[in-house]
N, C-alpha and C positions, 0 to 999 in steps of 0.2 A: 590446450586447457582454456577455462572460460576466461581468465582476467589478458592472458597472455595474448587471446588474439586481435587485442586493441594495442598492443604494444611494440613500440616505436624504434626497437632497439639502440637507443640513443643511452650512451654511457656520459657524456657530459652536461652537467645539471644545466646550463643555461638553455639547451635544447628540449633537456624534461620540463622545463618550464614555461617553453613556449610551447610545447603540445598541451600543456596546464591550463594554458590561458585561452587556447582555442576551447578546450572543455569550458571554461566559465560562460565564455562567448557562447558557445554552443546552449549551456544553460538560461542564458539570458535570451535567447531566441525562443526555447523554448516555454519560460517565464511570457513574451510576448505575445507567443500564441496561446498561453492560456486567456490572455487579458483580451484577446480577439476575440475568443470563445464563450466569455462573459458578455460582449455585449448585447444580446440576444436577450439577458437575464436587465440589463442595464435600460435597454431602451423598455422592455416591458412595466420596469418601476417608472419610467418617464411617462410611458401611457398612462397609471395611475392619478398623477398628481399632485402625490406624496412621496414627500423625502423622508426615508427611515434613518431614524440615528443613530439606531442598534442593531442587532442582528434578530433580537425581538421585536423589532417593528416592522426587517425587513420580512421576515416568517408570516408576520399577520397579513400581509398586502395579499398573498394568494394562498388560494388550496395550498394541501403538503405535497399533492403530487405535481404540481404545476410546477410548484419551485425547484422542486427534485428534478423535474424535468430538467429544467435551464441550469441547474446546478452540474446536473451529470452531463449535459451537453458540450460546457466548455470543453471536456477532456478528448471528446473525436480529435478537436483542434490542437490537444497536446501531442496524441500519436501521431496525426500527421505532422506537426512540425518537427516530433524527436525524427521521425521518418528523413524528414529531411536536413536537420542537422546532421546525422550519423550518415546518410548517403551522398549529399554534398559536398558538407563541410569537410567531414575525416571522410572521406572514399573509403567508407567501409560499409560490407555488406549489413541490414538491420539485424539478419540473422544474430551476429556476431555480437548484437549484446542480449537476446536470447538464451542461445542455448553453445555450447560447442559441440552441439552435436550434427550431423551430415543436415537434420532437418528439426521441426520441434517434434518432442516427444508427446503427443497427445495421449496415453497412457497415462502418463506421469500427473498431468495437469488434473486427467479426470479424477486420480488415483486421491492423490492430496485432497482434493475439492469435496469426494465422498467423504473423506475421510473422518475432517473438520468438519462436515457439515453432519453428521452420523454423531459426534462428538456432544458438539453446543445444541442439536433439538436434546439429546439426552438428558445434558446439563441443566437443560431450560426445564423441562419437565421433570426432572426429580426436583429440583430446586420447586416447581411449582404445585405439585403435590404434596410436599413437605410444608409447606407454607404458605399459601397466596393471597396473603394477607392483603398485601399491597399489590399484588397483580389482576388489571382486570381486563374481562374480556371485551374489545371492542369494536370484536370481527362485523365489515357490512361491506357486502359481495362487491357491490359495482366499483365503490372505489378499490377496495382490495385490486380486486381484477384490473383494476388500470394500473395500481401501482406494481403490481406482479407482471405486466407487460413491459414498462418503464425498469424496472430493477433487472429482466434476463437480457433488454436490448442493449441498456447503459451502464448498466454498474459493474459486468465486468471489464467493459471500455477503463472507464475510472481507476478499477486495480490495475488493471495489467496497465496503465501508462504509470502509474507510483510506481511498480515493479522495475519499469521498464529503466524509468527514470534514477532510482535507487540503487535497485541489486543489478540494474547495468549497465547503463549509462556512468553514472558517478562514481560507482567503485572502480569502471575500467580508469574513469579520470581520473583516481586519485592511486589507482597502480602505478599509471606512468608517471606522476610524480616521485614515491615514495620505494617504488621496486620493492615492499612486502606485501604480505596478506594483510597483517592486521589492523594495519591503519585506516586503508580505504574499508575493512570492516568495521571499525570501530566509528569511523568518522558518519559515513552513511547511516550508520544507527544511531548516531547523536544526531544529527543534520534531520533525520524520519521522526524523530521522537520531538525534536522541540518544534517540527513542524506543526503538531498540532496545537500549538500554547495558544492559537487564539479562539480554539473550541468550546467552545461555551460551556463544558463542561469540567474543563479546567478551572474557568472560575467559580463553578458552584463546590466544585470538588478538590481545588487548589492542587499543587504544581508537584505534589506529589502521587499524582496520577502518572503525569510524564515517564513514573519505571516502568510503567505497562506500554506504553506509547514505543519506547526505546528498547524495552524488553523484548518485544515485537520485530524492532527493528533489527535487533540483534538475532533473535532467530529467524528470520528468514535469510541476513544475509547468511548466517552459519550453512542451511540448506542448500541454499543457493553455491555456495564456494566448495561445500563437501559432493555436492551433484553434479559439480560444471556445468549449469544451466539454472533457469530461471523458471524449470515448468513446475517445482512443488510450490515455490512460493507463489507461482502465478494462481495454482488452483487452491490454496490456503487463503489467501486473500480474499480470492473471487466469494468462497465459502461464508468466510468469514465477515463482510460487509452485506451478504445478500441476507443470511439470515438474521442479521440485525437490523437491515429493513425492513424485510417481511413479517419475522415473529415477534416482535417487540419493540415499542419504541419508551422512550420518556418524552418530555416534555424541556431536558435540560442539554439533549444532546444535540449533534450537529446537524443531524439528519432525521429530524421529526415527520413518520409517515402512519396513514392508514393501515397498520399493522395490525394484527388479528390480538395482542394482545398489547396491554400500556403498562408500566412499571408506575406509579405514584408515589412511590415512596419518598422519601425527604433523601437526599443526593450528600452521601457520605463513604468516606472511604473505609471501607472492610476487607476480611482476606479474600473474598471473593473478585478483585480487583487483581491480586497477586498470583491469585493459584495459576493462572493460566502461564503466566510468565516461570514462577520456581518449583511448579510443577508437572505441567502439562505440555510445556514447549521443552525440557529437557526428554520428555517420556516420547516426545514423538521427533527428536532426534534421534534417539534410541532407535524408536521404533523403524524409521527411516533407515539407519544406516544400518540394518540388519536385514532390510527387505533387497537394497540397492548395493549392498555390500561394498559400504564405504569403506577406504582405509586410505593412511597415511595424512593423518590427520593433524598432526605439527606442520608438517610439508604447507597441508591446503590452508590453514587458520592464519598462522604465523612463520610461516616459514619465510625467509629473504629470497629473492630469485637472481641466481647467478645467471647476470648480465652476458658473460664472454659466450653463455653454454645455449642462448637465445640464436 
């Protein structure tokens, strides 16, 4: 099973705590190669000659896709360093925070990825036919076109290392802590959700955005522990950030790009914020566990794992 094969069969807590601690270490390695990863974006603001004080001044300093560039760049440097935390440090295959299965399921990933991505142009365009008041169009090829090169080479680098790092990395570390399911789910869905508090659109749309951010976090891990693997949320993700770069942007979110169409509107929270999360991510559990013929779903969620039976 997925959480199981990072686990240390160590029945005495001071031992679960030192495999605990090699995960933070692990994490904080991996935290450093993100900060490696930046400097490329670092020394570029140094060419400049200006020091931005905000995340609005550091935005203006370049084009949107230049930044995006060096923005999605860090993340190569997170895969390869989770690469080498998880093969060095715990002598465990990368596989094994993947997927538990013999290989990855590339079916699955593309499966999800249609699926979400099939979903939100939908969403976008009823929503935009109904209304587009505040939507306009701001399609001009040649950038497009660089940034639709930029978004298929990098941006599912970027998901799949949050994945990677989330739904398997940190939940296997916080199994062999706590030996259940729910914590290291619950915990990772807190930990993914207030990661994004310094998104700038948090402050325009304040901190009750964060249930969709965690709401988020919570369904993927849900997928992820009911699948024993990490390829629906890999391909929901990938889905799910490429079409918010390419069809849409604002002006108020993290990732402001050459997108074919701009949102204007004044940045307020409505149910359109929510549905995704108490409506659309329940339906496509459902939907999931009927196509993959999930079951035993106390066991995978919340169930305690009996230590002797390991």
């Amino acid at each position: 099973m997925f959480l199981e094969q990072s686990f240390k069969k160590e029945t005495n807590l001071n031992l679960r705590l030192f495999t605990f601690i090699k995960y933070l270490g692990g994490s904080l390695l991996v935290f450093l190669a993100a900060m490696v990863g930046q400097l490329p974006l670092s020394i570029a603001v140094l060419l400049t000659g200006k020091m931005p004080r905000n995340n609005a001044d550091l935005y203006s300093l370049f084009d949107s896709n230049v930044f995006l560039f060096f923005a999605l760049l860090s993340f190569v440097f997170v895969i390869i360093g989770l690469y080498l935390v998880v093969e060095k440090l715990h002598k465990q295959k990368y596989l094994t925070i993947i997927t538990s299965r013999e290989k990855i399921d590339w079916a699955r990933i593309f499966f999800s990825f249609g699926v979400w991505l099939i979903i939100s142009v939908i969403l976008f365009f009823s929503s935009y036919f109904y209304d587009s008041t505040n939507v306009v169009l701001q399609f001009n090829l040649i950038p497009f076109l660089i940034l639709f090169a930029i978004t298929l080479l990098l941006m599912p680098i970027q998901t799949t290392a949050e994945e990677l790092i989330f739904r398997g990395y940190l939940m296997q570390g916080f199994y062999n802590l706590s030996l259940n399911k729910w914590f290291p789910l619950l915990m990772t869905s807190l930990i993914f959700g207030t990661m994004h508090i310094m998104n700038p659109e948090v402050e325009k749309l304040g901190y009750l955005i964060l249930v969709y951010y965690i709401g988020s976090g919570l369904f993927l891990g849900i997928i992820t522990l009911m699948d024993e693997g990490t390829e629906l949320a890999l391909g929901f993700h990938a889905a799910n950030n490429i079409v918010a770069s390419l069809l849409i942007t604002t002006d108020f979110t993290v990732f402001q790009t050459h997108s074919i169409f701009k949102d204007i509107s004044e940045p307020s929270i409505n149910f359109e914020v929510f549905f995704p999360v108490f409506i659309l991510f329940p339906l496509l559990i459902y939907f999931f566990s009927k196509k993959y013929k999930w079951n035993n779903w106390n066991e995978k969620l919340i169930g305690n794992k009996n230590v002797s039976s390991l």
